[in-house]
C-alpha positions as CSV (number, residue, x, y, z in Angstrom):
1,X,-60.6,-19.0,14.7
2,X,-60.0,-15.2,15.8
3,X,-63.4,-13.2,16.5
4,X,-62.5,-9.7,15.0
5,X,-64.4,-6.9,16.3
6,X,-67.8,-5.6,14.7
7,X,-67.8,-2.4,12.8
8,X,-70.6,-1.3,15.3
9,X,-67.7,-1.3,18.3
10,X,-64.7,-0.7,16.1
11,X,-64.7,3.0,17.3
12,X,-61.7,4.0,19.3
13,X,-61.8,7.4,21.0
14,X,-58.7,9.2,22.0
15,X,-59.5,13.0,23.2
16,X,-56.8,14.9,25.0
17,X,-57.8,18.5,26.3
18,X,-54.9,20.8,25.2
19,X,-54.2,23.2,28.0
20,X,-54.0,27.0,27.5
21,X,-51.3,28.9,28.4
22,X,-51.4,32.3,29.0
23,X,-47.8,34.1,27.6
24,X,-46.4,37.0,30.2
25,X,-47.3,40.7,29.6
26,X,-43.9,42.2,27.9
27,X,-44.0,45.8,29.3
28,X,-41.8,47.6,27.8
29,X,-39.8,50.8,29.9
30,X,-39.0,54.3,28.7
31,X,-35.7,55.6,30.0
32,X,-35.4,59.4,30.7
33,X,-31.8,61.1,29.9
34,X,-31.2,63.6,32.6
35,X,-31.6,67.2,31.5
36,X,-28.7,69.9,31.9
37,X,-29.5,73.8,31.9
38,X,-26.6,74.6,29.5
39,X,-28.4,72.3,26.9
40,X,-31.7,71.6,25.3
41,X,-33.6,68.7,27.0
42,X,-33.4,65.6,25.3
43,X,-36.0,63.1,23.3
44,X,-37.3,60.1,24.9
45,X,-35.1,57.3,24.0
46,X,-37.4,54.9,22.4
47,X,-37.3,51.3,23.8
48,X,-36.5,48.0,22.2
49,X,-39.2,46.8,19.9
50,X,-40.2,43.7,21.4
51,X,-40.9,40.3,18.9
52,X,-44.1,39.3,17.7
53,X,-44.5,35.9,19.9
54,X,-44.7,33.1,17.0
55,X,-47.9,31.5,16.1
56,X,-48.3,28.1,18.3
57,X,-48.1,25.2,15.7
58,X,-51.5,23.5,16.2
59,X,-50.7,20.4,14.6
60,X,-48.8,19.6,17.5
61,X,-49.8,18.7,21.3
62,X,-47.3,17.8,23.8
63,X,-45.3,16.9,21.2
64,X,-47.7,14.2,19.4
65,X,-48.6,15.5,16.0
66,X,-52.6,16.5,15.2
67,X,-54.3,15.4,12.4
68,X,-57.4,17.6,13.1
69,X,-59.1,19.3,15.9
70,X,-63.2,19.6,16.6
71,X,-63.7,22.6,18.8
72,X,-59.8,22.7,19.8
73,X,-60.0,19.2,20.7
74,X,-57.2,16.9,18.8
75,X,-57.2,13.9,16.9
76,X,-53.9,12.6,17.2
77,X,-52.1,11.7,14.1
78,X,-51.3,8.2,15.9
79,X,-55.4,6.9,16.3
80,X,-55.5,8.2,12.2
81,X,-52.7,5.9,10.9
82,X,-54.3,2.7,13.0
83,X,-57.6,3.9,11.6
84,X,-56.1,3.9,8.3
85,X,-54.5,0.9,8.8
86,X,-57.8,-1.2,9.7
87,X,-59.2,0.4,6.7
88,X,-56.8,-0.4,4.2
89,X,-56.2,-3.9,5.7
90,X,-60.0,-4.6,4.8
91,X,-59.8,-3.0,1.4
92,X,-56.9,-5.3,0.8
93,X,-59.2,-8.2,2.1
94,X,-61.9,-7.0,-0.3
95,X,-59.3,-7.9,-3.2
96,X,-58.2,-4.2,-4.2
97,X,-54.8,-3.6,-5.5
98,X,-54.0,-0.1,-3.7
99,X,-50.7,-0.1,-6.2
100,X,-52.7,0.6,-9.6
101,X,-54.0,3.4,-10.4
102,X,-57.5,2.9,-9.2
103,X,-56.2,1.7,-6.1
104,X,-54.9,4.9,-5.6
105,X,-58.2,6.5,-6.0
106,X,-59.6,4.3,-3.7
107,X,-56.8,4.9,-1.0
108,X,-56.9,8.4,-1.3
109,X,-60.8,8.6,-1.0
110,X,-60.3,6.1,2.2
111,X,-58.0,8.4,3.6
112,X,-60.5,11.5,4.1
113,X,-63.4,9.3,5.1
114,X,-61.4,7.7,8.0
115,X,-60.4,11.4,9.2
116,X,-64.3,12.4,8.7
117,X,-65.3,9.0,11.0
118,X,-63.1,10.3,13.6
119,X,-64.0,14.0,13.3
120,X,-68.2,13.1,13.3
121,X,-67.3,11.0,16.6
122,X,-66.3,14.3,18.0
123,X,-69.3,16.8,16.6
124,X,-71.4,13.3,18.4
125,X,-69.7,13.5,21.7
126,X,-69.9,17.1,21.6
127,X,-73.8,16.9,21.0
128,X,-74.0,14.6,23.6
129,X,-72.5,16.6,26.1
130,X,-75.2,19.7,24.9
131,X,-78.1,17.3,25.6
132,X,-76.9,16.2,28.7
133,X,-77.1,12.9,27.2
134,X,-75.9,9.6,29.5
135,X,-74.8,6.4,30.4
136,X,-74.9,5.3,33.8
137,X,-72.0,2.7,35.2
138,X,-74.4,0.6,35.7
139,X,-76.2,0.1,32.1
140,X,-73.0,-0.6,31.1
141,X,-72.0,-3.1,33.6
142,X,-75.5,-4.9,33.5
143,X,-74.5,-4.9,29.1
144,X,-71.0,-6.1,29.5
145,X,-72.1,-9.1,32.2
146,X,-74.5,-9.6,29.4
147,X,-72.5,-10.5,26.2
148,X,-69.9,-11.7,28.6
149,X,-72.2,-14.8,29.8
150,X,-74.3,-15.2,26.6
151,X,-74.0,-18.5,25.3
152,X,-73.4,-17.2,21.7
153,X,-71.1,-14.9,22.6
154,X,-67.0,-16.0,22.4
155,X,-65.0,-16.2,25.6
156,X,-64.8,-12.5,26.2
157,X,-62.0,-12.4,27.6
158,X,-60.5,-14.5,24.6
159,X,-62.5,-11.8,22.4
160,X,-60.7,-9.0,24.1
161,X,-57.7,-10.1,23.4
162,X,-58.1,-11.0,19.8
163,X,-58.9,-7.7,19.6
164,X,-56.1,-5.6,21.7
165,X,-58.6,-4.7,24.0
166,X,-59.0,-4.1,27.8
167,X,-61.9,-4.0,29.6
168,X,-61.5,-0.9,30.3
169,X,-61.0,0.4,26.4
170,X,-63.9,-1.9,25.7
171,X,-66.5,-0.2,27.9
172,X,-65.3,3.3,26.0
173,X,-66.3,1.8,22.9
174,X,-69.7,0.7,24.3
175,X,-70.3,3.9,26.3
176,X,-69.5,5.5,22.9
177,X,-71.8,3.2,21.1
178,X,-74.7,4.0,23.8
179,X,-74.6,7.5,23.6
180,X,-75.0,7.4,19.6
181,X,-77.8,5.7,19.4
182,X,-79.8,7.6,22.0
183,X,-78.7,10.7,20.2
184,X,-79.9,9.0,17.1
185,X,-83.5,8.6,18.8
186,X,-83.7,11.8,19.3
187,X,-82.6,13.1,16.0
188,X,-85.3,11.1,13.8
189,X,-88.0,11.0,16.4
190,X,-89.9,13.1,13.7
191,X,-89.9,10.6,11.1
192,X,-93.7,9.3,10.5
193,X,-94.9,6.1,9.9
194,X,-96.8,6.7,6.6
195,X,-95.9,9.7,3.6
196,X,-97.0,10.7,1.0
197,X,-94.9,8.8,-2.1
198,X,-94.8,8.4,-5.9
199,X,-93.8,4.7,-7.1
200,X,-90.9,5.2,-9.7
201,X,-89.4,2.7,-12.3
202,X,-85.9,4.5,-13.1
203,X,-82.8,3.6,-15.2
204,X,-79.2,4.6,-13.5
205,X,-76.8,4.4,-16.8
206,X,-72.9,5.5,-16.5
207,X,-72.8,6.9,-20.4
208,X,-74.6,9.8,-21.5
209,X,-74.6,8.6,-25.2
210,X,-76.3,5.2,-24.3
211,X,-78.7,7.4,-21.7
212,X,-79.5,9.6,-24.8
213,X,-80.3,6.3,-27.0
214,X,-82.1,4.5,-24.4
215,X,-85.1,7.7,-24.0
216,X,-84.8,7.9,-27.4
217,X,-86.2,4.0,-27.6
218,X,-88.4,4.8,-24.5
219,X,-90.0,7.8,-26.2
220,X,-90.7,5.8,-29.5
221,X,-91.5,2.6,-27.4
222,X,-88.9,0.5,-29.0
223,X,-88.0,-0.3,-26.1
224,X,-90.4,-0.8,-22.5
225,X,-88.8,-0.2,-18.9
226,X,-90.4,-3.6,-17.7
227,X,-87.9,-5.0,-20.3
228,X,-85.0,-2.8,-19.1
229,X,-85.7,-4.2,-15.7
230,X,-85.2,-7.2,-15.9
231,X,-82.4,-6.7,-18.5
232,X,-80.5,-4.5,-15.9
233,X,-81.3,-5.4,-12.5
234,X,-77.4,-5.8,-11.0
235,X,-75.6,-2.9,-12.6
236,X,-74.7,-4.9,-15.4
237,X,-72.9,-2.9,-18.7
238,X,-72.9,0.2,-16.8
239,X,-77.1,0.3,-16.7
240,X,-79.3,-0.1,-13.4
241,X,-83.0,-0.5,-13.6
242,X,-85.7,-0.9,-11.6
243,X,-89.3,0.1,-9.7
244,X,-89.8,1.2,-5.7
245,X,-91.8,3.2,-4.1
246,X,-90.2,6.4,-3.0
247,X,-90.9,9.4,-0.4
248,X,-89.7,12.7,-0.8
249,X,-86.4,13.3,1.1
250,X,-85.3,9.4,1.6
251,X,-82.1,10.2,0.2
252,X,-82.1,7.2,-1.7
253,X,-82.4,9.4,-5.1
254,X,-80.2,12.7,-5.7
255,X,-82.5,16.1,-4.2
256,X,-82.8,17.6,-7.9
257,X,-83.3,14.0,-9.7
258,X,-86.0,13.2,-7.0
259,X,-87.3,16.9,-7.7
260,X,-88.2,16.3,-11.2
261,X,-89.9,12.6,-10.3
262,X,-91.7,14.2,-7.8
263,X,-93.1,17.0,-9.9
264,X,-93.9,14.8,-13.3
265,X,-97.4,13.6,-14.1
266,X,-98.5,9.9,-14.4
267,X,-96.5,8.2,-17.1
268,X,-94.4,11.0,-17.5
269,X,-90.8,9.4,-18.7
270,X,-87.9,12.3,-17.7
271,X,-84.9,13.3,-20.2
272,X,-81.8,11.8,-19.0
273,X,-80.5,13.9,-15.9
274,X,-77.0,14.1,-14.8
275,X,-75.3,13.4,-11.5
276,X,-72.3,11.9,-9.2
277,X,-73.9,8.4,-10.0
278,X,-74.6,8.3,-14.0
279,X,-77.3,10.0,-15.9
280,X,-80.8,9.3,-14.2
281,X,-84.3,8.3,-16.6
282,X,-87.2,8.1,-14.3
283,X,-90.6,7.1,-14.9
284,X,-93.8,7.7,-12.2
285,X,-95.9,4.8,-12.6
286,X,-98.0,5.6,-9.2
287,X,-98.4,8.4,-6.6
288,X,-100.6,7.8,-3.5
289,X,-100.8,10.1,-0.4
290,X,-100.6,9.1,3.2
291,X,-99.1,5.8,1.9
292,X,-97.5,3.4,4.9
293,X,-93.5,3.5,4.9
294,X,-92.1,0.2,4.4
295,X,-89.6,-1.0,7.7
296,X,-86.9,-0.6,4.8
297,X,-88.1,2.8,3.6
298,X,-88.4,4.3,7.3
299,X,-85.3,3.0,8.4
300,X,-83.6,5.2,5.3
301,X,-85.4,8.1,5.9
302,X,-84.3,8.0,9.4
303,X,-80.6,7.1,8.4
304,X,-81.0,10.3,5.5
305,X,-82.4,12.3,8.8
306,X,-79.1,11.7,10.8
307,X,-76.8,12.6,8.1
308,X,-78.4,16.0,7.1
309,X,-78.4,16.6,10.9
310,X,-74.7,15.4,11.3
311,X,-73.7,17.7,8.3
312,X,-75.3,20.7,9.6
313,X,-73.7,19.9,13.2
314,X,-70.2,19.6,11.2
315,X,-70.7,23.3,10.0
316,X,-71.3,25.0,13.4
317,X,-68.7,23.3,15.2
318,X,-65.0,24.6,14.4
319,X,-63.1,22.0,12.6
320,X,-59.4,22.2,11.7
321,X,-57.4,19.7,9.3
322,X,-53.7,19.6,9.1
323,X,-51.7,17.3,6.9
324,X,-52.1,13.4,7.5
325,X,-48.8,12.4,5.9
């Protein structure tokens, strides 16, 4: 029985620094005709007009092609495709059929988010650098002699080869690994342990004709949303109900669907709104201030905190894309 590798170390780094290359000055000469008394002195002879030097072709570095670069650094087109590989070898796995149609969909949705995971591990090693942010040799020697001797652990050096690994290539991973999550402290250190927060019942339902029937029902209480509940509570038919308790800016609802919960009075059922997800019916059954966050709830809000702080790093660094195929 093989041992595969845990998403959590399943990140392979592979940053080459390009080197630049300053191109020689062309100076370009003026020849002078000499002059005779018996005739009029003649023009400067104009020099050769020198070639524009050609644009260097970015998508290539030392002759490996380039997928992307973060900050001029490269992800090589060769880390992508085994990226993509691992991905669509799970997807398989996961029963999909990547030759329909949807399949297709899905591929081509996978393809982007593996070149995103590899461009965030960038913007993350880059942040890490800015906040002088590390790992000592011996942290990760101390971890390593660590899962290497624990009892529940696989023979590691079994485990490393299961998963093409050497040492070597595994302490990158961890190092990698490390780094993140310290970063991570740092980034939702400012998420609180109680908020103020509104409890919810809400209806997620994928047609906007059954959305528009379903308030109709709520708003002549045909119909209850204890009894849509527990009608809907796995996606079932295309409808998804249920009741939580919710702070503002958990991430769990869309911004301008938790807007208008967060603004309604007591009992107040919303008009179906629209998003990405289906058409959204929300109900606030409960608001209370200063209200503890569950461990679930926190853990969210500091996973929402990361992301909005890993977009906004993602627009200041430079990022480049080139063509994967």
């Amino acid at each position: 029985m093989t041992h595969k590798i845990s998403l959590t170390f399943i990140v392979i780094l592979m940053v080459l620094l390009g080197g630049c290359r300053d191109e020689p000055t062309n100076i370009t000469t003026v020849t002078i005709i000499p002059t005779s008394t018996m005739e009029p002195t003649p023009s400067l002879i104009p020099s050769p007009t020198t070639a524009p030097t050609a644009t260097p072709d970015r998508s290539v570095e030392n002759g490996l092609p380039v997928v992307a670069r973060v900050n001029g650094q490269p992800i090589f087109k060769e880390l992508y495709d085994r990226k993509l590989a691992e991905k669509i070898q799970r997807l398989e796995q996961d029963g999909i059929d990547l030759n329909t149609t949807d399949g297709q969909r899905v591929l081509v949705q996978h393809r982007q988010m593996v070149l995103n995971e590899l461009i965030d591990q960038l913007v993350i090693e880059h942040a890490v650098t800015q906040r002088a942010i590390t790992v000592t040799t011996n942290t990760l020697d101390d971890l390593i002699t660590a899962l290497s001797n624990s009892p529940e652990s696989p023979d590691f050096e079994v485990w490393l080869a299961e998963n093409n690994l050497s040492l070597d290539a595994y302490r990158e991973l961890l190092r990698f690994e490390l780094l993140s999550q310290r970063l991570k402290e740092q980034v939702i250190s400012s998420v609180p342990d109680i908020a103020d927060q509104i409890q919810l019942q809400y209806l997620i339902i994928a047609n906007k004709t059954e959305a528009a029937t379903i308030f109709q029902q709520l708003q002549q209480e045909d119909v209850s949303f204890e009894t849509l509940i527990q009608q809907y509570p796995n996606q079932q038919a295309g409808i998804y109900a249920t009741t939580r308790w919710l702070p503002a800016g958990s991430g769990i609802l869309p911004s301008h669907v938790e807007a208008v919960a967060f603004s309604g009075e007591l009992g107040h059922v919303s008009e179906p709104i629209s998003s990405n997800s289906g058409f959204y019916i929300v109900k606030v059954v409960d608001k209370q201030p200063d209200r503890p966050l569950t461990e679930v709830l926190k853990q969210q809000l500091q996973q929402h905190q990361f992301f909005d702080w890993l977009l906004q790093q993602r627009s200041i660094v430079a990022i480049e894309q080139y063509n994967k195929d």
